[in-house]
C-alpha positions as CSV (number, residue, x, y, z in Angstrom):
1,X,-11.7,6.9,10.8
2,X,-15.4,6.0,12.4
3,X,-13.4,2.9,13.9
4,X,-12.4,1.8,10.5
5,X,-8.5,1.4,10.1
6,X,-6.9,2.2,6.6
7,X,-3.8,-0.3,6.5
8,X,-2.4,0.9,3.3
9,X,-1.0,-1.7,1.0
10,X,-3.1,-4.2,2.0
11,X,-5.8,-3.8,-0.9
12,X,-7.3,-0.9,-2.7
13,X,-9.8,1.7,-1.0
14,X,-12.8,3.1,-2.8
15,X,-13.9,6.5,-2.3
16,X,-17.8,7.3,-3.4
17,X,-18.8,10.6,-4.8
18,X,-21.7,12.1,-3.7
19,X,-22.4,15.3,-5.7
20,X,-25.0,17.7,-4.0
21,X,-24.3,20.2,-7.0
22,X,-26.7,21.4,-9.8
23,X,-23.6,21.4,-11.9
24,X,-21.7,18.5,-11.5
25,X,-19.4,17.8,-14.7
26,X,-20.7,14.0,-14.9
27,X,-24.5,14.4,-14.9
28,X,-24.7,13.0,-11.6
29,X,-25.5,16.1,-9.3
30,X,-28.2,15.9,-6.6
31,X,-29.1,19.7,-6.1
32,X,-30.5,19.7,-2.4
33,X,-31.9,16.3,-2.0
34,X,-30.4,15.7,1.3
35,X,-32.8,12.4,1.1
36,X,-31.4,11.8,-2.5
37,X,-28.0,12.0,-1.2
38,X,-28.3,9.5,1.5
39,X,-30.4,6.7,-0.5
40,X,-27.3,6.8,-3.1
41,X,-24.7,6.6,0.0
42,X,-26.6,3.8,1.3
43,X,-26.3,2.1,-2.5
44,X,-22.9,2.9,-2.1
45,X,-22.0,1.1,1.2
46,X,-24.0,-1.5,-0.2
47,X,-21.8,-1.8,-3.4
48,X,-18.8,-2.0,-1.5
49,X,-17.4,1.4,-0.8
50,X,-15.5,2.8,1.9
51,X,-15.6,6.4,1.9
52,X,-18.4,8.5,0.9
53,X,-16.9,11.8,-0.6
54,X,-19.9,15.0,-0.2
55,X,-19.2,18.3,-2.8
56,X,-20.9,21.1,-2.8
57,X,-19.1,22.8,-5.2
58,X,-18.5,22.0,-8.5
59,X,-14.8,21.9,-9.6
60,X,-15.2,21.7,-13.3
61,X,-12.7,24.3,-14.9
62,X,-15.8,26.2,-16.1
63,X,-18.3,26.2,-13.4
64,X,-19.4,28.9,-11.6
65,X,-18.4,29.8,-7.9
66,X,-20.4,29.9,-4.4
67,X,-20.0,31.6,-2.0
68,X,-18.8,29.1,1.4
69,X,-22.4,29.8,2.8
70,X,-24.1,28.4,-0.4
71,X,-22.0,26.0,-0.1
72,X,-23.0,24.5,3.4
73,X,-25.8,25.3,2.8
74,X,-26.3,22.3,0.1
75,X,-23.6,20.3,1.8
76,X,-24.7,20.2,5.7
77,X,-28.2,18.7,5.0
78,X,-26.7,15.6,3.3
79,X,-24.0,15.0,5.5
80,X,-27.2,14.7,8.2
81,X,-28.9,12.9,5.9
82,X,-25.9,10.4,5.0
83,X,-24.5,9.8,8.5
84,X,-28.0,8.9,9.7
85,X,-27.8,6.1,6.5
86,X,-24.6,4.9,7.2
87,X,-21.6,4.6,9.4
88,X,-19.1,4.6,6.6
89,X,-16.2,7.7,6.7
90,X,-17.7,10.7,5.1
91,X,-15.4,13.3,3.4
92,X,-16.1,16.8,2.7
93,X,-14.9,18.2,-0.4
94,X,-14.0,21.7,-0.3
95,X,-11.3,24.3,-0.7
96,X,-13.0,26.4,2.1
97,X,-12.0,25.9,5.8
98,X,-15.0,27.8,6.8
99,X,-17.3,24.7,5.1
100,X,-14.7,22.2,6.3
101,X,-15.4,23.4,9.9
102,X,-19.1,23.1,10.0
103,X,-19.2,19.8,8.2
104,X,-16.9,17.8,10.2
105,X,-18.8,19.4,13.1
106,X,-22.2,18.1,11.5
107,X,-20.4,14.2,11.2
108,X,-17.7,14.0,8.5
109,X,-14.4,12.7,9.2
110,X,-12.4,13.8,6.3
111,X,-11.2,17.4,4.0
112,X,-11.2,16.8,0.4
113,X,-9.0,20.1,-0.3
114,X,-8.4,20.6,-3.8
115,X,-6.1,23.2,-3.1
116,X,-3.9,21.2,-0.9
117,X,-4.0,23.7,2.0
118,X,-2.7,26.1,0.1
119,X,-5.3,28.6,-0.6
120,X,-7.3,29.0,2.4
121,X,-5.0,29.9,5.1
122,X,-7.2,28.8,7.8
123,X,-7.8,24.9,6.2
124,X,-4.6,23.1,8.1
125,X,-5.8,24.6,11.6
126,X,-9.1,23.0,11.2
127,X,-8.2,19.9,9.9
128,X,-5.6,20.2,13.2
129,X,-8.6,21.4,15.5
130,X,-10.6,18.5,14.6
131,X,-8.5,15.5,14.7
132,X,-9.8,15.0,11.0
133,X,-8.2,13.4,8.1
134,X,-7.0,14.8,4.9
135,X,-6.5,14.3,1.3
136,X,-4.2,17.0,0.0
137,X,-4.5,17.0,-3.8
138,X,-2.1,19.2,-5.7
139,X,-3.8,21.5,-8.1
140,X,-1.7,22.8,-11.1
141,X,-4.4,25.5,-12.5
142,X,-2.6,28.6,-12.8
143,X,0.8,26.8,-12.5
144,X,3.6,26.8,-14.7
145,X,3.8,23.5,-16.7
146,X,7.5,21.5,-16.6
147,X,7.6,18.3,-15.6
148,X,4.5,16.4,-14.1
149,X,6.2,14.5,-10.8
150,X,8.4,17.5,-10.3
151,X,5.5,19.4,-10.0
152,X,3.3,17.3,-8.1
153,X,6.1,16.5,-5.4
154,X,7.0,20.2,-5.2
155,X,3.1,21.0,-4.3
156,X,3.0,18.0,-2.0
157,X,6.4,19.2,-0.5
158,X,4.4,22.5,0.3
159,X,1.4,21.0,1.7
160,X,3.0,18.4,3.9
161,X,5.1,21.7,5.5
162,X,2.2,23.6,5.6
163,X,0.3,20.3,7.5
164,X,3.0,20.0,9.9
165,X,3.2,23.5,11.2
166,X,-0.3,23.4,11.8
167,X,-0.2,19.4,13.9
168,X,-2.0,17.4,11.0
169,X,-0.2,13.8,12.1
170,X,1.4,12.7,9.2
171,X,-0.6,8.8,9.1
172,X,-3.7,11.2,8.3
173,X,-2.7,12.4,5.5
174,X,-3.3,11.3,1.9
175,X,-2.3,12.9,-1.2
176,X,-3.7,13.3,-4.7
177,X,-2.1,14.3,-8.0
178,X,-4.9,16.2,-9.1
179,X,-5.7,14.3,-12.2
180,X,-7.8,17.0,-14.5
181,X,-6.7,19.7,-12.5
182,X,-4.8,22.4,-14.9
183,X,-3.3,19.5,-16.9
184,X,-3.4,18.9,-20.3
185,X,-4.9,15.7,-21.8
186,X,-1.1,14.2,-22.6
187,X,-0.1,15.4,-18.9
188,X,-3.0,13.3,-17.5
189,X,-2.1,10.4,-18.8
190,X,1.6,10.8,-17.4
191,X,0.3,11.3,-14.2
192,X,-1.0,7.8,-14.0
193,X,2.0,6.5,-15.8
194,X,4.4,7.9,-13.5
195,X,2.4,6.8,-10.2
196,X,5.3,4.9,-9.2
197,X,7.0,7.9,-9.5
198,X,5.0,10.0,-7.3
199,X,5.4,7.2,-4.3
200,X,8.7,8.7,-3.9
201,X,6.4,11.5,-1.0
202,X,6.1,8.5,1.1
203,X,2.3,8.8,1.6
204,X,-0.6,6.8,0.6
205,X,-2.1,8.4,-2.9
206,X,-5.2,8.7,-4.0
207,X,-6.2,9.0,-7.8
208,X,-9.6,10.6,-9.0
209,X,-10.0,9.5,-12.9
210,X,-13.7,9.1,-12.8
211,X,-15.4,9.7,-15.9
212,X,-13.1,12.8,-16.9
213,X,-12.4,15.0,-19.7
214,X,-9.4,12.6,-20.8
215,X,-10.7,9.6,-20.8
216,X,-13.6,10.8,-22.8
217,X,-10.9,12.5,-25.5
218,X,-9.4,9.5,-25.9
219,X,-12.5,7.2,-25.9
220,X,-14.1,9.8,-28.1
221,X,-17.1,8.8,-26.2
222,X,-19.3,11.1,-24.0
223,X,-19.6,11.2,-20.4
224,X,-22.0,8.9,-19.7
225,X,-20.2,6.3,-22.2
226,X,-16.6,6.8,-20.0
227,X,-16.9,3.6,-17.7
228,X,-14.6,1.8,-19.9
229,X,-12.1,4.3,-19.3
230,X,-12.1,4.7,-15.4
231,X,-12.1,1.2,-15.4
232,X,-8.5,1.1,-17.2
233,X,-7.1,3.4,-15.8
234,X,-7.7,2.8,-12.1
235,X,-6.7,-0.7,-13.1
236,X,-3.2,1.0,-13.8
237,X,-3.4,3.0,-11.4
238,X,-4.1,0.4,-8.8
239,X,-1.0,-1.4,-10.5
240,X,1.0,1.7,-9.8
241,X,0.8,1.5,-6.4
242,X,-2.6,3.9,-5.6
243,X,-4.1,3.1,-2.4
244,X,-7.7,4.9,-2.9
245,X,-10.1,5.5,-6.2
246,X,-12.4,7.8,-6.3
247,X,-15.2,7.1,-8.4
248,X,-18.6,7.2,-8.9
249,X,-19.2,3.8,-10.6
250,X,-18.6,2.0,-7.2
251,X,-19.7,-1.8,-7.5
252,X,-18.1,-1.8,-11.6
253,X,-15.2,-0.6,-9.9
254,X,-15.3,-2.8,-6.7
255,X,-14.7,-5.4,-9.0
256,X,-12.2,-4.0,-11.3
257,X,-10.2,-3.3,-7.8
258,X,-10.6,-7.2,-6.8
259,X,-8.7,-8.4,-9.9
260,X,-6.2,-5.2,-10.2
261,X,-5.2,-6.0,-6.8
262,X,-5.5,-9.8,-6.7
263,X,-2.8,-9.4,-9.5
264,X,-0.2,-6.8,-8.1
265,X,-0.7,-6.9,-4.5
266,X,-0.9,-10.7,-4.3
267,X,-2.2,-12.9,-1.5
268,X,-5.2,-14.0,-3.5
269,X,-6.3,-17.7,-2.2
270,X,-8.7,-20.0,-4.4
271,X,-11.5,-20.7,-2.2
């Protein structure tokens, strides 16, 4: 993406997040400040990220919807605003293939589908139509609970078919487990138990544990007191085999990656 190449395996990816929401679950939402949005991705490349993820929605289970024109219209300005800052990947984080469209059109390089292209119909031909790249999170909210990889690798099974009826090349392709996504606290923590597990699609995974719900149940600890806790578990996580966090604490977790990897990917050198 943008020139950069993604050689999975090698080390741990981090993916910045870049909310342009007035709603955002973590505190950390931007509103419209397109100028906002790009002074923090800028921080962000600085801190040693390499992806800048842009929503627009929030996903918290309880926030309210927009429609996919409200939506671009508080995502577009910052993906301006943020590719003018930096020439890191940006990805677009959105269930909507009509706000997908316009913002790789306007410089992103990525989807972010939460659904897994399996709620807009028209998301895999415009990830297709654009030669973009895709992370393909499975999203258990209205699913019937049973066993956490079953599940997972049963909504991945879908979203892979659904990607290669469309032309999505499978090397762009990333999937997600959808931590915080319809599971319950217990469940959340299996999913990063059972990482190992989940490399059974053959795909590079990505794990989003940033500051969430869990973490904060278990830390009893608010969300601004949760750094602890995405630090643990994308420590696991990373030991598990994930090949991108996404987080919003990106230099703390630069650093947790270093050692996390440095121990189970090996190859470390004393200088």
């Amino acid at each position: 993406m943008r020139g950069r190449t993604f050689e999975w395996g090698a080390r741990t990816y981090l993916m910045a997040i870049v909310n342009v929401t007035p709603d955002s679950f973590s505190g950390d939402g931007l509103g419209t400040d397109a100028r906002a949005a790009a002074a923090l991705a800028r921080g962000f490349a600085e801190a040693g990220a390499d992806i800048i993820d842009v929503g627009a929605e929030s996903t918290r289970p309880d926030a309210v919807p927009v429609t996919p024109a409200e939506e671009a219209a508080r995502a577009l300005p910052a993906i301006a605003a943020i590719r003018a800052a930096t020439e890191l990947p940006i990805s677009i984080d959105t269930q909507h293939a009509e706000v997908a469209d316009v913002a790789l059109e306007e410089g992103a390089d990525m989807v972010n589908d939460i659904q897994g292209l399996r709620w807009d119909a028209r998301m895999a031909g415009v990830v297709a139509a654009r030669g973009a790249a895709l992370v393909a999170m499975h999203n258990q909210r209205g699913r019937p609970s049973g066993d956490v990889v079953a599940n997972v690798l049963g909504g991945w099974q879908e979203s892979l078919r659904l990607a290669k009826t469309a032309g999505i090349p499978r090397e762009r392709i990333i999937l997600d487990p959808g931590f915080g996504f319809g599971w319950t606290p217990e469940e959340n923590l299996q999913l990063v138990q059972r990482l190992d597990e989940l490399a059974a699609a053959g795909q590079p995974l990505l794990l989003g544990p940033s500051r969430k719900s869990t973490l904060g149940l278990v830390l009893d600890a608010p969300v601004e007191e949760r750094l602890e806790g995405t630090a643990a578990s994308v420590a696991i996580a990373i030991a598990k085999g994930v090949d991108i966090v996404r987080v919003h604490d990106v230099e703390e977790m630069r650093r947790v990656a270093a050692v996390a990897d440095a121990i189970s990917r090996g190859g470390w050198r004393a200088p």
